[in-house]
N, C-alpha and C positions, 0 to 999 in steps of 0.2 A: 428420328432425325430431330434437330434442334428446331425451335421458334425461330424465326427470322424475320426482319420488318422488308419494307419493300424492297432495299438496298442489297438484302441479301444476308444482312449484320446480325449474328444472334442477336435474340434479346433479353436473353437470360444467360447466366454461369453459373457453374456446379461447382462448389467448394468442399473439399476434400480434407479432412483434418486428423492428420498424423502426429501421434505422442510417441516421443521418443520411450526405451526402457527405462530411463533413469527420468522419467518425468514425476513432479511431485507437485505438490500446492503448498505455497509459505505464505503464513500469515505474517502482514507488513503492519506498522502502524505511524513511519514516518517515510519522510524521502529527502534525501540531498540532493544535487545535483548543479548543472551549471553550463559550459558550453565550451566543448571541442572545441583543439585548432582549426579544425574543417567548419566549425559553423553551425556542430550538430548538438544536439542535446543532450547528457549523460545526467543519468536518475541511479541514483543508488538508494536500494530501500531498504530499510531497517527496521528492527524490533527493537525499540527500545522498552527501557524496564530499571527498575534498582534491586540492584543483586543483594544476596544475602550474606551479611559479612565470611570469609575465609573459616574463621571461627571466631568462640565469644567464650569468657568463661564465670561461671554464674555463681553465687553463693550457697550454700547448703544450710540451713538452720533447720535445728530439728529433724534431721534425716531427712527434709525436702528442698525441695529447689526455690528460691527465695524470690517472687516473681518479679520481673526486670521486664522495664520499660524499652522500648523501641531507642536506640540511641541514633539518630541520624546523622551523616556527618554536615561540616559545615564548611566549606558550599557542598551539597550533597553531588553524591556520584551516580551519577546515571549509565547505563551500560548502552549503546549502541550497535545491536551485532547486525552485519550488513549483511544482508540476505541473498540480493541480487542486485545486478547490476545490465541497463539496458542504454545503450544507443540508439539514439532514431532523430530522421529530421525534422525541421520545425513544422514542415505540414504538416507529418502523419501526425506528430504530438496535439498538435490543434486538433485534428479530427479525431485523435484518442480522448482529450479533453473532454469535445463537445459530447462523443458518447457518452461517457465517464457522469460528466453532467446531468445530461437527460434520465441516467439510469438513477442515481443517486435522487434526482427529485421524485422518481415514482415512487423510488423505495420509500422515502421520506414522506411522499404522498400519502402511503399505506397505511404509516405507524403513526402519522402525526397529521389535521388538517389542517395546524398552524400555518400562515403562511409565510412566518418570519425563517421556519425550516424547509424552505426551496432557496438551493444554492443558485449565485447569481454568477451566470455565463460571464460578464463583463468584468467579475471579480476577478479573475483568472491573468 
């Protein structure tokens, strides 16, 4: 039987965590997002990166390939592929933040004891 305080009222819960079949892990490195008619949050995350040109065609001197510099365009093109896409309200987002947070400075903790690499709560 469960813990209970004197009320009667568990005092603990059992969390239960089910992955769907088509569950996977996507590496992110940006986020858009902005706010619902309703009021709510919407984050769209993405990978971005600069793609490598369609094709390119290169000179031959002397039977070899004549070595050619990086052309990048101008403004260059960035690729944005949006990974996933979440709604959620502005509490839970605050209390995914503040996790989000606290995790990021241990980890930052570990690698670094600088203390100008601890993200600031209030920056947010």
């Amino acid at each position: 039987m469960a813990a209970t305080n004197h009320e009667g009222i568990p005092v603990n819960a059992k969390f239960i965590y089910n992955k769907p079949a088509d569950y996977n892990t996507l590496y992110v490195n940006g986020v858009i997002g902005g706010q619902t008619a309703r009021g709510e949050i919407i984050l769209n995350f993405f990978f971005e990166y600069a793609d490598v040109p369609k094709e390119e065609e290169d000179e031959i001197i002397d039977g070899r390939l004549k070595p050619k510099k990086f052309a990048a365009t101008s403004p260059p093109e960035i690729q944005r592929d949006i990974k996933a896409c979440i709604v959620i309200s502005p509490e839970h987002a605050k209390g995914m933040a503040e996790f989000i947070t606290d995790l990021a400075n241990q980890l930052l903790a570990q690698t670094n004891d600088a203390p100008d690499k601890k993200v600031d709560k209030d920056a947010q």
